[in-house]
MARVO-562326 format. One record per residue (C-alpha): x, y, z; residue number from 1. Coordinates in nm, 3 decimals. Layout:
% MARVO-562326
((X, Y, Z), NUM);
...
//
This chain:
% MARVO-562326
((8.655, 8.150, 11.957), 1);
((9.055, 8.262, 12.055), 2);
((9.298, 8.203, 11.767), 3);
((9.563, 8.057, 12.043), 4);
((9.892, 8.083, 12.076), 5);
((10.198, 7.824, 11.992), 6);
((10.223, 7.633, 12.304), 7);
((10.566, 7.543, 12.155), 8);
((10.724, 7.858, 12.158), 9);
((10.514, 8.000, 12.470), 10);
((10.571, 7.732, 12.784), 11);
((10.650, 7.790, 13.158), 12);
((10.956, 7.767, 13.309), 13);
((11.097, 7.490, 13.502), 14);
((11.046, 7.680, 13.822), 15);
((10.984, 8.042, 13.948), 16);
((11.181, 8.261, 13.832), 17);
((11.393, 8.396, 14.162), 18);
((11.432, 8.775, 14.031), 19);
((11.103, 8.858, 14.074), 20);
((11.075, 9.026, 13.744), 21);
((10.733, 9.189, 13.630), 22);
((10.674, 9.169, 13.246), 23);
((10.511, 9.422, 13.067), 24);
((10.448, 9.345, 12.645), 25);
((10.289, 9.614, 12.386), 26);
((10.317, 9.984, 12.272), 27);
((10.402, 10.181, 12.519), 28);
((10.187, 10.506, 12.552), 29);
((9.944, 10.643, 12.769), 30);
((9.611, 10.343, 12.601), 31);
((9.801, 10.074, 12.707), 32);
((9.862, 10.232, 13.080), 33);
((10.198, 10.219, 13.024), 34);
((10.207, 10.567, 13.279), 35);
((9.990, 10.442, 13.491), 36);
((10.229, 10.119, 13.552), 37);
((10.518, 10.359, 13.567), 38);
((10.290, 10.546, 13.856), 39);
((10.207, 10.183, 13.996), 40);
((10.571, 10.083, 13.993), 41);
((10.700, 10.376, 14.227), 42);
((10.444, 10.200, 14.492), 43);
((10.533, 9.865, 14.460), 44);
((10.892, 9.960, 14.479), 45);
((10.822, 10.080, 14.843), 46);
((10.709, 9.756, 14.956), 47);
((10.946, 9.517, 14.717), 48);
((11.246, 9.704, 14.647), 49);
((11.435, 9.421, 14.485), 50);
((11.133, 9.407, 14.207), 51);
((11.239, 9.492, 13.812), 52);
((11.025, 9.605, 13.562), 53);
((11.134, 9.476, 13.187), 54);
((10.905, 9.614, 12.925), 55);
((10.908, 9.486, 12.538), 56);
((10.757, 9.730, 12.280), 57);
((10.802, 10.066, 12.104), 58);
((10.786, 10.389, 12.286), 59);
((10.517, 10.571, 12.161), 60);
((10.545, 10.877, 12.395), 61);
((10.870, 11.033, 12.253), 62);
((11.096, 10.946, 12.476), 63);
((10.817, 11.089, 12.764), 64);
((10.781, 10.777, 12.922), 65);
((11.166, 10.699, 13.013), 66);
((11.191, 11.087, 13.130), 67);
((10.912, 11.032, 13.379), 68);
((11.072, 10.686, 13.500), 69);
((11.367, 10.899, 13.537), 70);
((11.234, 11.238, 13.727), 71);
((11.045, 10.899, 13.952), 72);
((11.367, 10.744, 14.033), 73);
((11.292, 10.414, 13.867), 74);
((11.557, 10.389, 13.596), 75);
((11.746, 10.118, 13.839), 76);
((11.429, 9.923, 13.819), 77);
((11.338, 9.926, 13.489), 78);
((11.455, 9.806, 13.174), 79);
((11.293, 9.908, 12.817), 80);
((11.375, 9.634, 12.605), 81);
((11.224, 9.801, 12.269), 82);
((11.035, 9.554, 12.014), 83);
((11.139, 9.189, 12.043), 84);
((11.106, 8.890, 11.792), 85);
((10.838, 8.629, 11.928), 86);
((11.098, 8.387, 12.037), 87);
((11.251, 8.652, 12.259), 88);
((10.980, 8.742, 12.421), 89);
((10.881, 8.367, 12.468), 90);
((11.241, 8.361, 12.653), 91);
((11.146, 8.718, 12.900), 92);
((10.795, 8.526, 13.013), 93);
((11.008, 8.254, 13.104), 94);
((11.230, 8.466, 13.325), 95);
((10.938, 8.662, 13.492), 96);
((10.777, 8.626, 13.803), 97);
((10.463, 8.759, 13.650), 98);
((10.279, 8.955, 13.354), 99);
((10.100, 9.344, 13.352), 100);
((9.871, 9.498, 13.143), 101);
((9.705, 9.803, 13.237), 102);
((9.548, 9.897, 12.935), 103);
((9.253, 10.113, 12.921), 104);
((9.115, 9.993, 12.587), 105);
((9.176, 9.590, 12.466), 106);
((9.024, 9.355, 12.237), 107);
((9.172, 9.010, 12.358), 108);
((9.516, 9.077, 12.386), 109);
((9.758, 8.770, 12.242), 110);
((10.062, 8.924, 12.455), 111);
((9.786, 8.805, 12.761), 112);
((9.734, 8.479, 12.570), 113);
((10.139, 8.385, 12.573), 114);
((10.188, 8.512, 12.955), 115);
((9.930, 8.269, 13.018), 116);
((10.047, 8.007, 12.855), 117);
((10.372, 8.042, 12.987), 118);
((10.238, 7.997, 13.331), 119);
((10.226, 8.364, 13.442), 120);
((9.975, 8.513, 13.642), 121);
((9.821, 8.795, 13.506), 122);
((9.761, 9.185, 13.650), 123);
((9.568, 9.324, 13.405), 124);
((9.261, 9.581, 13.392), 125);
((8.892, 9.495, 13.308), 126);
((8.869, 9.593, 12.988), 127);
((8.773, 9.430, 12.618), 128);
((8.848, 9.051, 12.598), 129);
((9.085, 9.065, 12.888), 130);
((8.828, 8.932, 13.158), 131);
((8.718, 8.668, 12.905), 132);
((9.043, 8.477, 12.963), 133);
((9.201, 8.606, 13.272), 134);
((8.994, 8.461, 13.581), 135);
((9.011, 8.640, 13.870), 136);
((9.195, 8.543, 14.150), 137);
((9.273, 8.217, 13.960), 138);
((9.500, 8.308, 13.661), 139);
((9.543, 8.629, 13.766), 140);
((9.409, 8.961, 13.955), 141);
((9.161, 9.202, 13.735), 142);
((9.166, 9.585, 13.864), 143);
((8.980, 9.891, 13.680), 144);
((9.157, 10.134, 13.434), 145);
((9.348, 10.396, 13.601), 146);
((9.303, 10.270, 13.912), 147);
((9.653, 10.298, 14.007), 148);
((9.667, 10.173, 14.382), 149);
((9.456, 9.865, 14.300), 150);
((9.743, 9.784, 14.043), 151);
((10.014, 9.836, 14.272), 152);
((9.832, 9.663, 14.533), 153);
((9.733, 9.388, 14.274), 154);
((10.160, 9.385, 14.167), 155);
((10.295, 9.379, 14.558), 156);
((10.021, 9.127, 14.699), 157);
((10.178, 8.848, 14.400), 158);
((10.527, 8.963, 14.431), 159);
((10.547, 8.888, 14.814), 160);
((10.365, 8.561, 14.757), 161);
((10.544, 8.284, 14.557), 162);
((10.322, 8.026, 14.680), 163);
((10.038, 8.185, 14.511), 164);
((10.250, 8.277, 14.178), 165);
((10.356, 7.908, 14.150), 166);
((10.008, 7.820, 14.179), 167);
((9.812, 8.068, 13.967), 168);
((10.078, 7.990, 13.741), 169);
((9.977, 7.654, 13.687), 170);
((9.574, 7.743, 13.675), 171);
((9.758, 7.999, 13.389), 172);
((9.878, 7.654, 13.231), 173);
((9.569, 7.456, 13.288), 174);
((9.375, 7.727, 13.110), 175);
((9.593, 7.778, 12.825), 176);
((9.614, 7.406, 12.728), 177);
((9.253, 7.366, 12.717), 178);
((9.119, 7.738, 12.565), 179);
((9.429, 7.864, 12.366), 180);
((9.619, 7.588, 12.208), 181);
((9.703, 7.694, 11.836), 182);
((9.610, 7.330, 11.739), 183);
((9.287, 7.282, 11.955), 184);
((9.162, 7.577, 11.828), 185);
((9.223, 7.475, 11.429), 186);
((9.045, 7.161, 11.535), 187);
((8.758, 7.354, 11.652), 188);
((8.756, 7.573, 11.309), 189);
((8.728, 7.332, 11.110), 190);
((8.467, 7.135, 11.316), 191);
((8.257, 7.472, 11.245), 192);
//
């Protein structure tokens, strides 16, 4: 049973986003594949060089991580946004094209949960709960830790395809109102 997420605070945007925006939520350090996403990024960039990357969370790495974005020359397309209040990040999903996590350990990630219900598809890896609520090729596109070409491939395929976003999106939607409403799952607590 998921513990949900406030469908009140965490909907989808009117329409898609136009900046096509990649979202990245959590710690950053090397677990969460923060540097493997940086390593991703510099790929993707090749083949969509108006994408940004905007990522919410603390650095971890000591200041590492923004010197490698640097020496990469990704600073232009990047922005670190530091930890955010719920409602803020609520706002971000809403102005992203789509949502990355390429962690390399998970239990079932609630930053996944809220993309989701915001109506974002998903590039995450196959790890802990993630599979369990990301459906491949439905909500979203699964690839294995540290494989970094499968995310960048995973990240350029949805970026150059708004049809697909848009529609992923809603199967995002779909899912979320049925298997992660806050108030559905109460419901089902206390029918246990």
């Amino acid at each position: 049973l998921l513990l949900g997420v406030d469908r009140h605070r965490f909907y989808p945007a009117l329409e898609l986003p136009l900046q096509q925006q990649v979202l990245f939520v959590g710690r950053i350090q090397a677990a969460k594949g923060s540097f493997d996403l940086l390593q991703a990024w510099a790929k993707v960039l090749i083949h969509c060089p108006d994408a940004h990357l905007t990522l919410i969370g603390e650095d971890r790495t000591n200041g590492v991580f923004y010197q490698q974005a640097k020496s990469l020359g990704l600073i232009q397309s990047i922005s670190l946004k530091g930890p955010l209040p719920s409602p803020l990040v609520a706002e971000v999903m809403r102005k992203s094209r789509l949502f990355c996590l390429p962690s390399h350990n998970e239990g079932t990630p609630v930053c996944v949960m809220e993309a989701l219900s915001c109506g974002l598809p998903v590039v995450a890896t196959r790890v802990g709960g993630i599979p369990d609520i990301v459906q491949h090729v439905t909500t979203g596109l699964l690839v294995e830790k540290g494989d970094i070409q499968g995310l960048a491939d995973a990240l350029i395929s949805l970026l150059r395809d708004p049809a697909r976003c848009i529609s992923m999106g809603k199967a995002a939607q779909e899912f979320s109102e049925t298997h992660l409403d806050i108030g559905r799952t109460a419901d089902r607590l206390v029918d246990l």
